[in-house]
C-alpha positions, 0 to 999 in steps of 0.5 A: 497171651490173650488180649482183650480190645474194647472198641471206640468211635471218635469221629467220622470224617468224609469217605476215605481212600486207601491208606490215607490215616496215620498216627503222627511220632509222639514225644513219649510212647504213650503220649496221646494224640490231640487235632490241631489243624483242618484244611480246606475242601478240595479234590479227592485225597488219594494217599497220606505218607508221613516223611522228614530228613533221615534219622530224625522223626517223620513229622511232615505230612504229605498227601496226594490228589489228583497228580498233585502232591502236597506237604504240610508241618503237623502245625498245618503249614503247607510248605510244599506244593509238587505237580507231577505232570502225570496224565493219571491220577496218582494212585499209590505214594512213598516218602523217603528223605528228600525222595518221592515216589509216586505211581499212576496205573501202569507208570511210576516215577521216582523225584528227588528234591522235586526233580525227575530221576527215574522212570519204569513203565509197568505190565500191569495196574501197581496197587502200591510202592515202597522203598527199603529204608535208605539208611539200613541198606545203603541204596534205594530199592523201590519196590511195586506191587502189581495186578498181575501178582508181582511184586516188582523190584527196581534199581534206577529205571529197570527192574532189578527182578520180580517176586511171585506171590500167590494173589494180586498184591494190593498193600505193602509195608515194611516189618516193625516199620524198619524192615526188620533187622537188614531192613530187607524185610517186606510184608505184603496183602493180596486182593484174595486175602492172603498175608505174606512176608518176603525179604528183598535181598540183592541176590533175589527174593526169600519168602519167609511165610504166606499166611492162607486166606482159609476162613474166606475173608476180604481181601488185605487194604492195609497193614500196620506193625505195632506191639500192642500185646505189650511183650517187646516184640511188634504184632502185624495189623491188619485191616481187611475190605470185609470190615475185619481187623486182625492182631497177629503175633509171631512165635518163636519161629516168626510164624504168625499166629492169630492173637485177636480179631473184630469185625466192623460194618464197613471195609477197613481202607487205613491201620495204625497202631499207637496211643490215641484216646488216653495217655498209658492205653495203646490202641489200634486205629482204623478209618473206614470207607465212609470215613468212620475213625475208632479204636480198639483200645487196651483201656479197660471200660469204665462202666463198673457194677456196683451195689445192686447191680447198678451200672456207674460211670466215672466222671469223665464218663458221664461229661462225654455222654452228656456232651454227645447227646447234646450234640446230638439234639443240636443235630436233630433241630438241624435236620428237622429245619433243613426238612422244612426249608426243603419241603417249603422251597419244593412247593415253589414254581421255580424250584430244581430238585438237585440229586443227591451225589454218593459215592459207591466202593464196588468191586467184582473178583473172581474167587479161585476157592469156589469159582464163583464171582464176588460182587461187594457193593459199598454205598457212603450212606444206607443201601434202600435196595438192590437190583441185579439184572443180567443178559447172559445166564448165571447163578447168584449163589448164598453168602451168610453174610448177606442179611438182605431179602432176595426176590426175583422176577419172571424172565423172558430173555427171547423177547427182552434178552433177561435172563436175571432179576433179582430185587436185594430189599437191604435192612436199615443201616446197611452199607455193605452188601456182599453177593456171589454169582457164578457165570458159565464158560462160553456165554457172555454178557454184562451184568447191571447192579443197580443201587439206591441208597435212603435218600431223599429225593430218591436216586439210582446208580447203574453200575456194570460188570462185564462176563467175559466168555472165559470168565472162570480163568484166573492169571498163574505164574506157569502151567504144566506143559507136560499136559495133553495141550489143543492149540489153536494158530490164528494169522491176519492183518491185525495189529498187535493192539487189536488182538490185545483188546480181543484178548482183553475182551476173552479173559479176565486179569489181562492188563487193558493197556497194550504191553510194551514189547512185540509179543507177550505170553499169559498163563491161566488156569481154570478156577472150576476145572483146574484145567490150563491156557497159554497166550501167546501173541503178537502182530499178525499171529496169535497161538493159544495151547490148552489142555480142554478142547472147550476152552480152545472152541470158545477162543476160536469162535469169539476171536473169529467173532471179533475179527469179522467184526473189525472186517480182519480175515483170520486164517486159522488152524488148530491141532486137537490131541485126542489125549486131551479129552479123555485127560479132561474128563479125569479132572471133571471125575472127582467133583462129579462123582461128589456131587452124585454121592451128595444128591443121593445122600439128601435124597436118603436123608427124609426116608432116613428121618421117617425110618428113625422116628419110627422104630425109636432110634437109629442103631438098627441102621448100617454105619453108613446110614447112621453117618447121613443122618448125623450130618444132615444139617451140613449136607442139606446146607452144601447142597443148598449152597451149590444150586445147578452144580450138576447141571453144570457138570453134565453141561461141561461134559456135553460141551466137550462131547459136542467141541470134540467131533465140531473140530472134526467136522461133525455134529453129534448133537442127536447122541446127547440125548444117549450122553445124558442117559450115560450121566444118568447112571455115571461111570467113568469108564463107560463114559470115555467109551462112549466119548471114543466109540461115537 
């Protein structure tokens, strides 16, 4: 069934966090929503939950700021007023009857009519907590999402066991808001943007779908489930940070299908579904980030044309419009004043220039589908532009998306350590900006964003995003230990803490603070190579087993780095498997090989086009040929898109040559120059040879 949304804008309200819209129960399904109270100014609001007594309807709202957690009647009553006593912010919530469930970064606790009852400290960041409803299960099971691509699930103070999922977890709620038929039934988001549903049963987990993020969107924020197509069964909503919202429906096999989607200007952070503008109309409610409140209704539009193509609008119509453009000359005298005020008082001996405050929303993510880093940037008011520097090399990659100019400056990183500038000139009104960058293992450094948004006086915020020096590895849950592995053994006097904040420092997705426990062990796969790495460690000792010898070169030269840094003595030893090299050069084989096929494809492609505009046509032309030039445009297009991709290739592969005889004690660095030559005229075979005989 096709479904046809027509959107609207009500209001804009301050920027908004995560999860802090939601539509109150109404009396009749299709009863509209009215405002009824406003509170004060205050700290940030963190997360909005609605609760009540179990078994009747959720009507009291509860907010979180700060550590606090306060409570009001929907008439706007604050009845409730509970300090958490948390050393952090509270950054995700969950209401159930008399029970509170509240997490910081790493803790979460559990109160029950305000009083302390459990307590669980967890391995990495929790995005967001849910509890299965108490009333169909029977007992509480408080469930976290965490960075680390888990979903934790408690019983009391302990974890009851984990499921794994296929991306950092950032938002999670239940299926039909029930959770489903048992109540067991969970629907999840992830960072990467991928949707998933599991069922939470006593004995463990059961997956029942995870829907891919093929076509490359944001990254989930939020999910609702509400039947908006109108067919008896619930769709899943759901708001994405690249500003998309989607309806899914489920077939008859409770297989998600994708039944409507619409893309806003900024990233959607709340969803709901219900009945808002108009009684008898369903709709989807959104808020985003600089706290623009629409809908995307099933009301048909009342402009009609009529006789001779004019457009007519109903009454009702016609007031709103007449109303909006009142207010809005109403806003424009306004401004004009404030200007003048300011520009009078500006002229005084005495005046201070006050700068002007505005919030950024960024976020920096290695994607594993290209290996590159995203870097979003989000300003509450228009971005003027954008500046990019970085002291270590990278490439900055296109995004379609991205509407801004691009110019960049001459660097001289001898003399100042640039290796990148580049100036983003934004088109008027744009809030988001969306860059890709990708960096090269083993250097490392930090990048600087630096925003100014359109206003007066002018003003600047840096931002800063650290490379690190094995930036394209991504966590995973296990590696193949089948493999060819290098090991790499260091022993000293360093406390567990110490080595910990090294391999922070090394790696991406490693939880800054020190886990519990005396040791831990980390997997992670190269998001390029597809190569693995295994982390183990604890005081004093500290073992690391990978599959490139690279990757183990670059851990020993940081790590070695590091220590002498702290003035810690390292012993270290290390096994190479000479298996290893030739195993890596067969993972970097399929990509290098495409990437030669494609450079001689667009090397043909001019001589191609002269060849058929000469002779009339290109039937003459051998299959091959004739597909070239009919798929042009999409190869000039990917080979423009993969700016230095051979290079980086050949790089590796010079890497690998150099690690392998550095472990052995010798430097080949005077046989690159025959490496190159070998690439040059690329054979797998001829190149292991060469990689054995040298």
């Amino acid at each position: 069934m096709e479904l046809n949304l027509n959107h609207v804008d009500y209001l804009q309200v301050g920027v908004t966090s995560q999860k802090t819209m939601k539509l109150l129960p109404t009396v009749g399904r299709k009863a509209t929503q009215k405002p009824v109270f406003k509170s004060l100014p205050g700290q940030k609001i963190s997360r909005l939950e609605l609760g009540g007594a179990l078994g009747t309807p959720e009507e009291k709202i509860f907010v979180s700021s700060g550590s606090e957690v306060r409570g009001y009647t929907k008439k706007g009553k604050q009845f409730l007023t509970f300090e958490a006593n948390l050393t952090e912010s509270i950054n995700a919530m969950h209401v159930s009857g008399a029970d509170l469930f509240v997490c910081a970064s790493y803790i979460y606790n559990h109160y029950c009519d305000c009083k302390d009852q459990d307590y669980y400290l967890s391995g990495d960041k929790i995005n967001d907590v849910l509890c299965l409803p108490v009333e169909t299960v029977g007992h509480i099971v408080p469930i976290l999402a965490c960075q680390d691509r888990v979903l934790r699930v408690l019983q009391g103070s302990d974890l009851q066991y984990h499921v794994e999922v296929p991306g950092p977890p950032t938002v999670l709620e239940l299926l039909n808001r029930d959770g489903g038929k048992g109540g067991e039934e969970v629907l999840y988001g992830t960072a990467d943007g991928k949707l998933g549903l599991v069922q939470i049963t006593k004995s463990g987990p059961i997956t029942s779908w995870e829907l891919d993020n093929e076509k490359k969107k944001g990254g989930v924020l939020c999910i609702d489930t509400f039947d908006i197509v109108g067919d008896g069964v619930k769709d899943i909503l759901v708001g994405r940070d690249d500003g998309t919202v989607e309806v899914y429906g489920l077939d008859s096999s409770n297989e998600p299908t994708l039944r409507f989607e619409n893309v806003l200007s900024e990233s959607v952070t709340s969803i709901q579904g219900g009945c808002v503008g108009k009684e008898m109309y369903d709709e989807v409610l959104t808020t985003t980030y600089t706290g623009w409140v629409s809908g995307l209704t099933t009301e048909p539009q009342q402009m009609v044309a009529g006789p001779g193509d004019e457009i007519k609008m109903s009454r009702e119509t016609q007031g709103k419009v007449a109303a909006l453009r009142a207010e809005l000359e109403q806003l424009q005298v306004k401004v004009l004043q404030g200007r003048e005020k300011y520009q009078q008082s500006s002229q005084s001996s005495t005046a201070v220039s006050a700068v002007p405050v505005f919030s950024i929303n960024d976020k920096f993510t290695l994607s594993q589908d290209d290996a590159s880093y995203s870097l979003t940037l989000e300003v509450q008011t228009a971005i003027d532009n954008l500046l990019l520097q970085s002291d270590v090399p990278i490439d900055l990659l296109d995004v379609d998306k991205n509407s801004a100019v691009v110019s960049f400056s001459e660097c001289d990183s001898e003399s100042n350590g640039n290796f990148l500038l580049a100036t983003y000139r934004c088109q008027a009104n744009t809030t988001r900006l969306e860059l890709k960058v990708r960096s090269i293992e083993g250097q490392y450094g930090t990048l600087q964003a630096y925003v100014t948004p359109r206003l007066q006086p002018k003003t600047c915020q840096v931002r800063q995003y650290q490379i690190k020096p094995l930036s394209l590895h991504q966590r995973t849950h296990v590696i193949d230990q089948e493999r060819p592995m290098n090991t790499l053994r260091l022993t000293g006097q360093f406390s567990f803490a110490e080595i910990h904040s090294w391999i922070v420092f090394c790696l991406p997705e490693v939880p800054e603070k020190t886990p519990a426990g005396d040791s831990i062990t980390f997997h992670f796969q190269n998001t390029f190579l597809g190569t693995q790495l295994e982390a183990t460690y604890c005081k004093g000792e500290a073992n690391f087993k990978s599959d490139n010898i690279s990757t183990i070169s670059i851990l020993k030269d940081v790590l070695s780095k590091e220590a002498t840094k702290r003035k810690i003595n390292l012993n270290i030893s290390y096994e190479v498997n000479e298996d290893s090299v030739s195993h890596t050069l067969r993972m970097i084989h399929p990509k290098l090989e495409y990437q030669l096929i494609l450079a001689k494809k667009v090397q043909l492609i001019d001589a191609l086009k002269e060849l058929q505009v000469h002779e009339g046509n290109a039937d003459f032309l051998i299959p091959e040929y004739r597909s070239i030039l009919d798929e042009s445009a999409q190869l000039l297009e990917e080979y423009k898109k993969q700016p230095a991709h051979l290079e980086r290739l050949y790089g590796m592969i010079t890497d690998l040559f150099i690690d392998k005889f550095k472990f052995k004690g010798q430097n080949v660095k005077t046989k690159v120059s025959q490496l190159l030559a070998i690439l040059n005229n690329y054979e797998l075979d001829s190149l292991m040879e060469f990689f054995s005989e040298a």
